[in-house]
C-alpha positions as CSV (number, residue, x, y, z in Angstrom):
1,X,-184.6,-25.8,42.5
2,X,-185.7,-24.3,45.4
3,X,-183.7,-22.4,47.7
4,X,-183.2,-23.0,51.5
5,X,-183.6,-20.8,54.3
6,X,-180.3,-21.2,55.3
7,X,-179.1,-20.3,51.5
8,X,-180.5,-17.6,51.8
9,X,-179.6,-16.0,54.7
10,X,-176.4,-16.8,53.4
11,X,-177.1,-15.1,50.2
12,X,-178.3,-11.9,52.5
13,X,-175.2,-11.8,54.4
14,X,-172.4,-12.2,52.0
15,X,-174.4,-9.5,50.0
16,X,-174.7,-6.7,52.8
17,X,-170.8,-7.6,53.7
18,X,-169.7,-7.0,49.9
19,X,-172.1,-3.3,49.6
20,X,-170.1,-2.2,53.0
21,X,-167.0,-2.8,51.4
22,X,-167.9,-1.4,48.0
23,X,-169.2,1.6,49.7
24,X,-166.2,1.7,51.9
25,X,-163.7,1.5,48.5
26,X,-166.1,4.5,46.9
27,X,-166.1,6.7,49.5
28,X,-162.1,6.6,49.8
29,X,-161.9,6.8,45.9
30,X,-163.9,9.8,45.5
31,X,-161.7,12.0,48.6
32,X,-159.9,14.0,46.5
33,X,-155.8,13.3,47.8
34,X,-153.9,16.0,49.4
35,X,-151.8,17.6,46.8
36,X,-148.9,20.7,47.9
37,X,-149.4,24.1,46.4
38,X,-147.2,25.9,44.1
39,X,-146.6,29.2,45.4
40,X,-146.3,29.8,49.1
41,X,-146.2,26.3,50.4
42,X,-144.4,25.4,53.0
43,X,-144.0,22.5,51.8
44,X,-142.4,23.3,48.5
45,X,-138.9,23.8,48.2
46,X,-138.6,25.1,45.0
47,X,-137.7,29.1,44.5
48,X,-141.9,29.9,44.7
49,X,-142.2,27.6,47.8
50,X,-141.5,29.1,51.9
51,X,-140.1,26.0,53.4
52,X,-136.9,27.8,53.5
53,X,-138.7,30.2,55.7
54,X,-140.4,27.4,57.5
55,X,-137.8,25.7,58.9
56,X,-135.5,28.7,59.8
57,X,-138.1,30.0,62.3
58,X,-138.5,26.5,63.9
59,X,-135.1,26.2,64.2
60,X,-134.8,30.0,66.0
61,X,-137.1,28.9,68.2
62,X,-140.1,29.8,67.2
63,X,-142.9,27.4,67.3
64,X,-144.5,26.7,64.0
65,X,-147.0,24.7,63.2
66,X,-148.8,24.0,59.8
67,X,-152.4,23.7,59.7
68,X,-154.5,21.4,57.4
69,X,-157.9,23.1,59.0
70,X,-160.2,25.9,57.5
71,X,-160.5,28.6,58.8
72,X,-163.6,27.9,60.6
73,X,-161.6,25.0,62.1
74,X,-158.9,27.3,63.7
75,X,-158.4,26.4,67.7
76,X,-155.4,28.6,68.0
77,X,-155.5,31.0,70.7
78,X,-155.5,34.4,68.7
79,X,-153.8,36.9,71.3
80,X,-150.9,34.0,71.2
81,X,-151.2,33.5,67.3
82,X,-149.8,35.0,63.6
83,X,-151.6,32.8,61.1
84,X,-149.9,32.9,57.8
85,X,-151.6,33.4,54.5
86,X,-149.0,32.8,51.8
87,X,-150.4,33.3,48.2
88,X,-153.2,31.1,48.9
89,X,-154.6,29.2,46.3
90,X,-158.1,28.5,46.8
91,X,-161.0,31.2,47.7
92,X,-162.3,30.9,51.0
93,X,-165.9,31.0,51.6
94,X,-168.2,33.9,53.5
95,X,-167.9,31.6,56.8
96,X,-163.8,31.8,56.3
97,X,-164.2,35.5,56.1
98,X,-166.0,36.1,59.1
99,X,-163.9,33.2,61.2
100,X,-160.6,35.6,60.3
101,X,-162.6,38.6,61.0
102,X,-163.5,37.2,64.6
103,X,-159.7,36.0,64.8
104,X,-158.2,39.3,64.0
105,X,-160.9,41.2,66.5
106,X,-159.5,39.1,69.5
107,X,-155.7,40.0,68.9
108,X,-154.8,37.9,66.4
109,X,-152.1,38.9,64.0
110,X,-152.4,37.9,60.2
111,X,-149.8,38.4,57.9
112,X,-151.6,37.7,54.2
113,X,-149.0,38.0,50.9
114,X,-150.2,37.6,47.1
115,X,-152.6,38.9,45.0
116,X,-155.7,36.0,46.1
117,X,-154.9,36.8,49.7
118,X,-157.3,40.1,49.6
119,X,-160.2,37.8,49.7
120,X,-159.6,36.8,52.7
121,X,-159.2,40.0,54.7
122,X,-162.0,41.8,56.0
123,X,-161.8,46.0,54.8
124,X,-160.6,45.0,51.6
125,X,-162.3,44.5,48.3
126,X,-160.0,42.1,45.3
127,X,-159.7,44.1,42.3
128,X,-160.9,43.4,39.1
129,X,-159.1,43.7,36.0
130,X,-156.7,45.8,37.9
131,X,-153.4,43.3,36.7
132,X,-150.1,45.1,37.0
133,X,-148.7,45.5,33.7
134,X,-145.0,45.9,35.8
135,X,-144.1,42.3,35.5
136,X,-140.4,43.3,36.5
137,X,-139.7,43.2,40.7
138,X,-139.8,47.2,42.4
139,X,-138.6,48.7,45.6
140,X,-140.5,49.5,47.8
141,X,-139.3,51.5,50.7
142,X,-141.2,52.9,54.1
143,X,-144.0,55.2,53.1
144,X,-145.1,56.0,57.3
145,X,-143.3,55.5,60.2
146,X,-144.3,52.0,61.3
147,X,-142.7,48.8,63.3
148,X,-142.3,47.1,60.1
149,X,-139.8,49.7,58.7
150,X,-137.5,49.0,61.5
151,X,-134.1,47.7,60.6
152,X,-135.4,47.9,56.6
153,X,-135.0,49.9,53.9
154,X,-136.9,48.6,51.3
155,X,-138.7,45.4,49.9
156,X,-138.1,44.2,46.3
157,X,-141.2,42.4,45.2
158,X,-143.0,42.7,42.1
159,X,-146.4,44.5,42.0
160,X,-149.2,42.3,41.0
161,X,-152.4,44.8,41.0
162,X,-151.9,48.4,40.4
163,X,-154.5,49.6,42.8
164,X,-155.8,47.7,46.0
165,X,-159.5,48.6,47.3
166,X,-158.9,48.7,50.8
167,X,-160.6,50.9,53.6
168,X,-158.6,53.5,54.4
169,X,-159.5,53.1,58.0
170,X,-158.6,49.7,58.7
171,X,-155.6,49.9,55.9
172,X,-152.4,51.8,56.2
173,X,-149.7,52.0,53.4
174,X,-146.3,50.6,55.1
175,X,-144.6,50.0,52.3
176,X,-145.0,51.9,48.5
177,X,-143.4,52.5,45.3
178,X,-144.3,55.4,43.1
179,X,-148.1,55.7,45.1
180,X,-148.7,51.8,44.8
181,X,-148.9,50.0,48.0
182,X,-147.2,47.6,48.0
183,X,-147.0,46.8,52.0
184,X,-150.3,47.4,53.9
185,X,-151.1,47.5,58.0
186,X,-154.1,46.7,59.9
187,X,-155.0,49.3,62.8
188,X,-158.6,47.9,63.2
189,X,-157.8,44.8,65.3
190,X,-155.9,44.4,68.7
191,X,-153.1,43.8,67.1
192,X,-151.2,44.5,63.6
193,X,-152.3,42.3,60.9
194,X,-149.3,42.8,57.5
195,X,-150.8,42.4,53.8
196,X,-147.8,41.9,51.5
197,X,-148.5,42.4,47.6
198,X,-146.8,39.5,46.5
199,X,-145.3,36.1,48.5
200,X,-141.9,36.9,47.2
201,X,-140.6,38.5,50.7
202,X,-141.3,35.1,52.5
203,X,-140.6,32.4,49.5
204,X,-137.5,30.2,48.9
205,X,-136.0,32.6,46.1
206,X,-136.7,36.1,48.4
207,X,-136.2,35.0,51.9
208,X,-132.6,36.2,51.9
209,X,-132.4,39.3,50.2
210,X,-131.7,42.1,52.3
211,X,-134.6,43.4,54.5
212,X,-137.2,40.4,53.2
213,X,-136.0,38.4,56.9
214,X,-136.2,41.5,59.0
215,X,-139.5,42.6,57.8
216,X,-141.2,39.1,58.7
217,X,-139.3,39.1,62.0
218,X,-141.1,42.5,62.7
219,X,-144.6,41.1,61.9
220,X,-144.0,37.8,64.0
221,X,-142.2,39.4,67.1
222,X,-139.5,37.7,69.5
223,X,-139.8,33.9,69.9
224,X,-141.9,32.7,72.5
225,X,-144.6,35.9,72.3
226,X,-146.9,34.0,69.6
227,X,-146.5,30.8,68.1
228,X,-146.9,30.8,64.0
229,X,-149.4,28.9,62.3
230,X,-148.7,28.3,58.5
231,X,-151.6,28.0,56.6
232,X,-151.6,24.8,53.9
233,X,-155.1,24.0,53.9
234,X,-155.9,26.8,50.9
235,X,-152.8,25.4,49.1
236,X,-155.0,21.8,48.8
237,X,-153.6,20.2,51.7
238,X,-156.8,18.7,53.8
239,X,-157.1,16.4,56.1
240,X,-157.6,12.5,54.3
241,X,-160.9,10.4,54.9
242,X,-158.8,8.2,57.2
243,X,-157.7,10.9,59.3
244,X,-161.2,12.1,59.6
245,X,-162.7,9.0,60.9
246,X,-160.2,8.7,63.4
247,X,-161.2,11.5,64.9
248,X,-164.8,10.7,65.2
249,X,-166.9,7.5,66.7
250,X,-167.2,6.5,62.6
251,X,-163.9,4.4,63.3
252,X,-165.1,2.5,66.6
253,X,-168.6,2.0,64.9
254,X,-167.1,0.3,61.7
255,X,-165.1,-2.1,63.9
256,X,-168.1,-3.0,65.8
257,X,-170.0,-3.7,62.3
258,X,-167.0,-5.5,61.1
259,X,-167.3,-7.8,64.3
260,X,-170.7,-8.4,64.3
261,X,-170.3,-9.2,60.6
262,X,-167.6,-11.8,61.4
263,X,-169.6,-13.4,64.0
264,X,-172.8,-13.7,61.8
265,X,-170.1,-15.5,59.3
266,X,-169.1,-17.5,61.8
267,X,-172.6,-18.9,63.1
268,X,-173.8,-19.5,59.5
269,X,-170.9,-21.1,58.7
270,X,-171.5,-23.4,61.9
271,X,-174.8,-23.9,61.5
272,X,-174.6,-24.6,57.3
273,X,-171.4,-27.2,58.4
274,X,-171.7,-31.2,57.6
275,X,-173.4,-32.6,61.2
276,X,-170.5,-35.7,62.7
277,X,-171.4,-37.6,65.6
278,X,-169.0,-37.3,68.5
279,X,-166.8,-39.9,68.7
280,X,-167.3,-42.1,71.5
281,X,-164.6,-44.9,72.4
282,X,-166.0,-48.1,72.9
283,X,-166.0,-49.9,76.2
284,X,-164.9,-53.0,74.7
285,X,-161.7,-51.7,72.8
286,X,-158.8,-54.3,72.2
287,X,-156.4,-52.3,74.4
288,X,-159.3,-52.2,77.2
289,X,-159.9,-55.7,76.9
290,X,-155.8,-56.2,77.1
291,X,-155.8,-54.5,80.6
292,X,-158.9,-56.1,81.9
293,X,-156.8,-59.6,81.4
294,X,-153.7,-59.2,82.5
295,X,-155.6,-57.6,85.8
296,X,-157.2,-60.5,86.0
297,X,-154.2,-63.2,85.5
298,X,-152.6,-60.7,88.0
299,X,-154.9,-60.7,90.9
300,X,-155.5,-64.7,90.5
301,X,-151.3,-64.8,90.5
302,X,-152.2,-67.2,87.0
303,X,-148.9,-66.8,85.5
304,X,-148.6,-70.3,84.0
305,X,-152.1,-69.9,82.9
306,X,-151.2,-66.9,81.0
307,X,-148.2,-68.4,79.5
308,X,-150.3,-71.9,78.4
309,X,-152.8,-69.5,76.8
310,X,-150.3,-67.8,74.5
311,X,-148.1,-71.7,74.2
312,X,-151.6,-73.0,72.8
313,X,-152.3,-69.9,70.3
314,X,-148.8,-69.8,69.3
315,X,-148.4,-74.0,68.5
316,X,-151.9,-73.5,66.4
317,X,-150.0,-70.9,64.2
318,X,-147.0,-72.9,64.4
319,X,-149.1,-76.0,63.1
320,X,-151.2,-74.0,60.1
321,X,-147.7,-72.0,59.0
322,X,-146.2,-76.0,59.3
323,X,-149.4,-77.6,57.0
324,X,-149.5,-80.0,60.2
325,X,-152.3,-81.1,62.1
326,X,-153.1,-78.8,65.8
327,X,-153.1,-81.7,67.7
328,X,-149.7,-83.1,66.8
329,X,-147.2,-83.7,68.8
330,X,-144.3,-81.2,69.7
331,X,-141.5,-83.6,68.3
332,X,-143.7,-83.9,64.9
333,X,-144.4,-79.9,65.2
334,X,-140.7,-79.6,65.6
335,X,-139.7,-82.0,62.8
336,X,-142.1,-80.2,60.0
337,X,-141.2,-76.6,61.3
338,X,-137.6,-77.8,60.1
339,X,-138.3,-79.7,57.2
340,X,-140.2,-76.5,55.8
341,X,-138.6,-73.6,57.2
342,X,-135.4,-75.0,58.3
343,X,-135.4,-73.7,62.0
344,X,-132.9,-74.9,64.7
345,X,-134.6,-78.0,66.1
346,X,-133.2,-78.3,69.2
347,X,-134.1,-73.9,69.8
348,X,-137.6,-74.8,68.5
349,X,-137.8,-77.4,71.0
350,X,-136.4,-75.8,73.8
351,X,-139.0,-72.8,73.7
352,X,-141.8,-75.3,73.6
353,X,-140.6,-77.2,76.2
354,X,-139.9,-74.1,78.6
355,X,-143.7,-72.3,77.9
356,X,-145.0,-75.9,79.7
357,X,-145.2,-76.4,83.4
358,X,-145.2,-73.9,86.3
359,X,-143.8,-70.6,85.8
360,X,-143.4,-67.4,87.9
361,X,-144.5,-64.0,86.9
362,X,-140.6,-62.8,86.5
363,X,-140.4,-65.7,83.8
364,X,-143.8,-65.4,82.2
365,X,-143.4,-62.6,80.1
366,X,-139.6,-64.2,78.5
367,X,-141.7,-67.0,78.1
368,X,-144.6,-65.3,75.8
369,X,-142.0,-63.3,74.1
370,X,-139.9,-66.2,72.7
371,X,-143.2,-67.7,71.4
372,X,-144.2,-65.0,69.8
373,X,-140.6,-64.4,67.9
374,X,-141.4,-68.5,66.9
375,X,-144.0,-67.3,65.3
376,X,-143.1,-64.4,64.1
377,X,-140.1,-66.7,61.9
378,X,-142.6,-68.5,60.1
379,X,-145.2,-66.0,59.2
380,X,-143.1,-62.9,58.1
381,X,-141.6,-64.7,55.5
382,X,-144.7,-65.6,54.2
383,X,-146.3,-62.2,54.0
384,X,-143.7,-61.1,52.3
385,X,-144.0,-63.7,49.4
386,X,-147.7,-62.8,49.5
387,X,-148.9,-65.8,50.8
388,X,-150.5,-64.6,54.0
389,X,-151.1,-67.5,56.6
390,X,-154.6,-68.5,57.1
391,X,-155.3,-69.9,60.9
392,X,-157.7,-72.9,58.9
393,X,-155.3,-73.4,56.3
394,X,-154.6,-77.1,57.9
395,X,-158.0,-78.2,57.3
């Protein structure tokens, strides 16, 4: 069988319409879902999380903000910023590098913690095969006189690396225990950026041992000097497909598609429909032809002529429902309509008699009623028995 044009430009357009939505349902499948971090989130408020720390800076009137941006992607004004590294967990790329380079060379403040942090930081090197074999937490207490030392006496963290490759400088020791740094200070920026061996200091479990508060209070400064972004976007937090597109024309120009799409639907679907003549009422209508009568008997003031009209219909109904002749008389009518259907006589006559003669137009329409209840006594009943009344029954 051969196929139509219309088929298949059909065919053609339900086609393109189901790719767009199976490329639509890929491209969401494949966007790997935003998933917190373990250590160093602040999100996470288990013991290795820093919501604790989070949330008790916004509420001291800080502002903090998380961010859900790379690096590269980093608006914040840096003489007005401390961006927050906490333990990240993925390792940033050459472009991240230089972006905190450029961010730390116009005043912004850094404060880095954990062991994968040192990839980030420009001056220093990550060790290899350098693991700490000291799982067990050390103090470490003020090893120069710096602003972080003030108001603390010493930071119990444990040591992750034994030795950090860092340039000596752009790195100063703040904070050691036996020779091992365990706190380090930028001097090569406008402003002092904090490396911290481990997240400890800053998580759920260390925020509130004694000097772990003060020291990040020393790095961040009194409220209202520099707002604090906390990084998430190394712990796997990114921003979703959906919240890309919003942010771009790709949103406007899939609604536009999706209405052209429906409108193409819509056309076909027109133009493929069953074709119906319009309906047209005809001129000659039983209700038209109802009004065009009585105008006429009403202009011509024809009253009695509209009554003998319905006096002649009714007595031929009268005489076929009777099984009389239709020229009989009106006593003989009345007599068989009796006889047959046992109606009143003298009510039968009565009507007949009134529906003759000259009528006005307030009596006309009592007159046409009553014959048409006559005749509505002796041809209901027969319907109902199933014997419908046929007007040439008589002959």
């Amino acid at each position: 069988m051969r196929t139509g044009p219309a088929t298949l430009d059909l065919k053609v357009i339900a086609g393109s319409v189901t790719l767009l939505l199976s490329l639509a349902a890929l491209t969401v499948a494949v966007v790997p879902p935003s998933a917190p971090g373990a250590s160093g989130s602040s999100f996470d408020a288990s013991p290795d999380g820093t919501k604790a720390a989070f949330e008790l800076l916004s509420a001291a009137g800080w502002q903090t903000t998380r961010s859900i941006e790379p690096l590269t992607a980093l608006r914040a004004n840096p003489a007005r910023t401390v961006l927050i590294l906490a333990d990240p967990g993925s390792r940033p790329s050459a472009q991240d590098r230089l972006a905190l380079a450029r961010f730390m060379g116009a005043g912004g403040i850094v404060l880095a913690a954990g062991t994968s942090s040192i990839a980030f930081l420009p001056g220093m090197t990550p060790p290899e095969n350098a693991l700490s074999t000291r799982s067990a937490p050390l103090d470490f207490v003020p090893a120069a006189p710096t602003a972080l030392a003030r108001g603390v006496r010493s930071v119990r963290m444990p040591l992750p690396v034994r030795a950090v490759h860092a340039n000596p400088a752009t790195w100063v020791t703040a904070f050691a225990s036996d020779g091992d740094a365990g706190v380090m200070i930028s001097r090569g920026g406008a402003a002092d950026s904090v490396w911290l061996a481990s997240a400890y200091p800053l998580s759920n479990a260390g925020i509130a041992e004694g000097g772990h508060l003060q020291l990040l209070l020393n790095v961040l400064g009194p409220p209202g000097q520099r707002a604090i972004v906390w990084d998430e976007h190394y712990h796997g937090f990114a921003r979703t497909f959906w919240s890309y597109v919003a942010g771009t024309p790709v949103a406007w120009g899939l609604a536009q598609a999706g209405l052209i799409a429906l409108l193409i639907l819509f056309t076909a679907a027109r133009r493929l429909g069953p074709i119906r003549p319009r309906y047209v009422i005809p001129r000659t209508s039983p209700l038209e032809f109802v009004e065009t009568m009585g105008g006429l008997y009403g202009r011509a003031r024809a009253a009695g002529a509209a009554v003998a009209t319905a006096r002649s219909h009714a007595r031929r109904r009268l005489a076929a429902a009777a099984g009389v002749s239709a020229v009989t008389t009106d006593e003989a009518l009345v007599g068989a309509l009796q006889r047959r259907f046992g109606l009143d006589a003298m009510q039968t006559r009565s009507t007949l008699e009134e529906s003759t003669g000259s009528v006005t137009e307030g009596e006309a329409l009592g007159r046409v009623a009553a014959l048409q209840r006559l005749v509505h006594q002796v041809t209901v009943p027969q319907r109902t028995a199933g014997r419908p009344v046929d007007a040439g029954a008589s002959r």
